[in-house]
Residue frames as qw, qx, qy, qz and C-alpha x, y, z in Angstrom:
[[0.000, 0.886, 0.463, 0.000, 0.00, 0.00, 0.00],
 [0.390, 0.608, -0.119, 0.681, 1.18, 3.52, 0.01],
 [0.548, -0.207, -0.283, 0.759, 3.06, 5.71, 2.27],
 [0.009, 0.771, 0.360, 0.524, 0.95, 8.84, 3.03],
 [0.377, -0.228, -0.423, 0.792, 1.92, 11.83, 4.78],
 [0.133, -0.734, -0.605, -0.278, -0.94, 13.71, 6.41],
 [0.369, -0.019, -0.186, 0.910, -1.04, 17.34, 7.82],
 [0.411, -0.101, 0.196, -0.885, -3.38, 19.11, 9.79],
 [0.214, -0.121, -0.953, 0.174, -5.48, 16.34, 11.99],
 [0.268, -0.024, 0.370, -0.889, -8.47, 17.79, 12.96],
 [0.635, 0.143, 0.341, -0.679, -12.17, 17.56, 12.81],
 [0.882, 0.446, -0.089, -0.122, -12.24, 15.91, 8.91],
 [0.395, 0.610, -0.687, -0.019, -8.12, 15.25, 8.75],
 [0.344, -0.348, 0.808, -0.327, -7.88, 13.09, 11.81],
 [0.785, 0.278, 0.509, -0.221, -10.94, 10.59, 10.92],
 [0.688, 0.629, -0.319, -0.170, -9.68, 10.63, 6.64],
 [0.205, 0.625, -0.750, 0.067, -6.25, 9.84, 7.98],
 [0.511, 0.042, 0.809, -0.289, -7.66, 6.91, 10.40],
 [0.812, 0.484, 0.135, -0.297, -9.77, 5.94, 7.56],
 [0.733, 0.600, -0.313, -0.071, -6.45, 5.16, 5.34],
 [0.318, -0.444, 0.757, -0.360, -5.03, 3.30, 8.21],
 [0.706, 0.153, 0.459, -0.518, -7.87, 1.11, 7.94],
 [0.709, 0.671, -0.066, -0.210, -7.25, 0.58, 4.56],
 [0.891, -0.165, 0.200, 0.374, -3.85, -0.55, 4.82],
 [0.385, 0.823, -0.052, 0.414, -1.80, 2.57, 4.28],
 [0.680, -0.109, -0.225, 0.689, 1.29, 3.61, 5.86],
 [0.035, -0.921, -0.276, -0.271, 0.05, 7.02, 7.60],
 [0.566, -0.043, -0.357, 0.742, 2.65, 9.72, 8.87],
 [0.166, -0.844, -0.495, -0.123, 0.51, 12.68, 10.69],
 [0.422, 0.101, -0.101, 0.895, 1.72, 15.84, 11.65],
 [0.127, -0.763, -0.380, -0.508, -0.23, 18.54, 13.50],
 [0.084, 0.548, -0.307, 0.773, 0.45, 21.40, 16.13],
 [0.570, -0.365, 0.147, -0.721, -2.13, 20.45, 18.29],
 [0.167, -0.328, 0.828, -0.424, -1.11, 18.00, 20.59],
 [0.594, 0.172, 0.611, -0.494, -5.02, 16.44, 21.12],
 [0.796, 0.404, -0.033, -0.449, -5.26, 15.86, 17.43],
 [0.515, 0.534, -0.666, -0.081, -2.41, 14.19, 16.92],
 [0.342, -0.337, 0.772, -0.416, -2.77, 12.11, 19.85],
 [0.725, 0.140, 0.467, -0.487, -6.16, 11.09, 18.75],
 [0.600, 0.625, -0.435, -0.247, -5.12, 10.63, 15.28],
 [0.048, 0.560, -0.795, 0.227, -2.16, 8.27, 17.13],
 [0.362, -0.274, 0.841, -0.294, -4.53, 6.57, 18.31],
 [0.798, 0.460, 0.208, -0.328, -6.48, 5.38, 15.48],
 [0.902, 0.077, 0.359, 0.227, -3.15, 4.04, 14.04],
 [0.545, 0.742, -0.103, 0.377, -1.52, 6.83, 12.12],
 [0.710, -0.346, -0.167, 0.590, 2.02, 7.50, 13.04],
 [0.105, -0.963, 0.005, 0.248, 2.71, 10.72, 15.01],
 [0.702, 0.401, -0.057, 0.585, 5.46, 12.51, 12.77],
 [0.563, -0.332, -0.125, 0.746, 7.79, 15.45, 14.38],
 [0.037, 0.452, -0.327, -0.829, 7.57, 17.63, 11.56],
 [0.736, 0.521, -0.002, -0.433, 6.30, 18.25, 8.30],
 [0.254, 0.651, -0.648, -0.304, 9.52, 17.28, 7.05],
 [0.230, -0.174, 0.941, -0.178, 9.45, 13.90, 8.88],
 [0.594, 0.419, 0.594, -0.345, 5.62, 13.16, 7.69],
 [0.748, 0.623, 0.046, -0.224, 6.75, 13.59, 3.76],
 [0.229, -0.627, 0.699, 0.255, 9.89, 12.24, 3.56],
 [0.193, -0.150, 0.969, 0.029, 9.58, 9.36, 1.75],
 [0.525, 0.339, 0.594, -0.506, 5.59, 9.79, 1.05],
 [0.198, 0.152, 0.765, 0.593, 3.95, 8.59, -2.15],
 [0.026, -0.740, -0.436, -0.511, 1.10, 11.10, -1.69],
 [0.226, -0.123, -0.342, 0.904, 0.74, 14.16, 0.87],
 [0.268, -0.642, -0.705, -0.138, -2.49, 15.09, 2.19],
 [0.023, 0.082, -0.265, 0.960, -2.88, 18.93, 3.74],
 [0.312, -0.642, -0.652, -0.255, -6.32, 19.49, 5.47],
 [0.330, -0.191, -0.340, 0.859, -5.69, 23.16, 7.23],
 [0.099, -0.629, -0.521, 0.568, -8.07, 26.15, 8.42],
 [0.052, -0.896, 0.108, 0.427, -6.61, 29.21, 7.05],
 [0.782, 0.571, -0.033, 0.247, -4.90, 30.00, 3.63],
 [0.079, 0.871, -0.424, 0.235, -1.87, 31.65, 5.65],
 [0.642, -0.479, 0.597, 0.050, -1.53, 28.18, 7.38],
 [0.805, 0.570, 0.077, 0.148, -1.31, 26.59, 3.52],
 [0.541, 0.741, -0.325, 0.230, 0.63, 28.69, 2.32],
 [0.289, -0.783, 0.501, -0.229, 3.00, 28.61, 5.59],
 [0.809, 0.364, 0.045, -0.459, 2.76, 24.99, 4.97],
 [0.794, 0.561, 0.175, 0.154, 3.43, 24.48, 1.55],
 [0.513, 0.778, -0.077, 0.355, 6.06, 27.51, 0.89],
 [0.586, -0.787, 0.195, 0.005, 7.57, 27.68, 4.72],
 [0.204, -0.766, 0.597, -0.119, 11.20, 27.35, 5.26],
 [0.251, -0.185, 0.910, -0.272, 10.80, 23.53, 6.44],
 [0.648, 0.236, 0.189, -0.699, 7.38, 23.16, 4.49],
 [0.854, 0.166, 0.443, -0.215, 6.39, 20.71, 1.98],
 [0.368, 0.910, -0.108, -0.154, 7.62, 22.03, -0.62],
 [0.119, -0.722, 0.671, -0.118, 11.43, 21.97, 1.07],
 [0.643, -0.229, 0.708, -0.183, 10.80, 18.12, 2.08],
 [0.793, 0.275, 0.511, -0.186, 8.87, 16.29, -0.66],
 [0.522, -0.045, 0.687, 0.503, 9.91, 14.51, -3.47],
 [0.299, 0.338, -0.012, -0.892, 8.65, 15.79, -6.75],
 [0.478, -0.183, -0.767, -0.388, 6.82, 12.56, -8.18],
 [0.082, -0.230, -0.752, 0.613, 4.99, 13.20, -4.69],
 [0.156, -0.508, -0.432, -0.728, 1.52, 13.63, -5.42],
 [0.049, -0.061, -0.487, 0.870, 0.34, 16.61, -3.15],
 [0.193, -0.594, -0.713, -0.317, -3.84, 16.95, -2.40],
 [0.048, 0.027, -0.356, 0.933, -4.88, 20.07, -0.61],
 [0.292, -0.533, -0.753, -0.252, -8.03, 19.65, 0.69],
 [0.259, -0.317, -0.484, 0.774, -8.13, 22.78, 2.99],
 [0.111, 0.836, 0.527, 0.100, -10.89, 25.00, 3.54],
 [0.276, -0.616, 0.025, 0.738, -9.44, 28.30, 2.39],
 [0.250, 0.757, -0.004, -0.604, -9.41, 31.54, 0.08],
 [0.873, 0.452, 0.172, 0.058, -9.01, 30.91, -3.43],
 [0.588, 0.764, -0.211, 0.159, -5.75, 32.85, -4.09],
 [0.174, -0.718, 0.672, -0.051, -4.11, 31.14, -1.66],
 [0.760, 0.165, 0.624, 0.081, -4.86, 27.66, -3.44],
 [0.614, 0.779, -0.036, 0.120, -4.06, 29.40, -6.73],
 [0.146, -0.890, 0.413, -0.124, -0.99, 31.06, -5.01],
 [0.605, -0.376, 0.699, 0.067, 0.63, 27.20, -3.46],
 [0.841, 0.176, 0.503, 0.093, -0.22, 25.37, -6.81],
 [0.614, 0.786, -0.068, -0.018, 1.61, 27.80, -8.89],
 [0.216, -0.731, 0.644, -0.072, 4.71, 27.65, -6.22],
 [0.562, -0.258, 0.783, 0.069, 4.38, 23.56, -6.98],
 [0.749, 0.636, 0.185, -0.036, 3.85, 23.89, -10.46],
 [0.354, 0.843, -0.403, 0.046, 6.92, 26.08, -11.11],
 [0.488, -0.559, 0.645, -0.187, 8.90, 22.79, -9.15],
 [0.909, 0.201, 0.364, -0.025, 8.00, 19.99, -11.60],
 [0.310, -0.302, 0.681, 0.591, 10.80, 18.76, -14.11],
 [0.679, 0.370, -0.229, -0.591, 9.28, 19.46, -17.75],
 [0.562, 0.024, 0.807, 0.177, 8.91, 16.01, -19.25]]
């Protein structure tokens, strides 16, 4: 099965990610908040350190965040996704936020792909 690194555990991330546990996926979870990742932990997905540490290695990345400034922080941060993941990593943002900061992250991981 695949190797999915998940970010931002809450209300809908925490129960998706436990859902692809279930399924027989290799989940790495990552979230500030202590109680989600706990709970997340305890439905089988493993608690990652970082962002870096939840996509190292991931054959998809999952983002499920609040606020387009946490996206973008994120995606384009210092230590974000961006910085970590492979680029045959397929990324899914599934966050509830503003449109031009989903326009804004998918041109920053367009302009990252090798033409083919």
């Amino acid at each position: 099965m695949a190797v999915i690194g998940w970010i931002g555990l809450g209300n809908m991330g925490g129960h998706m990610s436990v859902n692809l546990v279930k399924a027989g996926h290799d989940v790495r979870g990552f979230d500030l908040n202590p109680e989600a990742l706990a709970a997340a932990e305890a439905g089988g997905v493993k608690r990652a350190a970082s962002i870096a540490e939840a996509v190292d290695g991931a054959d998809a990345v999952f983002t499920m965040l609040p606020k387009g400034e946490h996206a973008r922080a994120v995606y384009l941060g210092e230590d974000g996704v961006l910085a970590h993941a492979d680029t045959r990593t397929l990324l899914v943002d599934s966050s509830t936020i503003d449109i031009a900061s989903a326009q804004g992250a998918r041109r920053r991981c367009c302009r990252r792909l090798p033409l083919r």
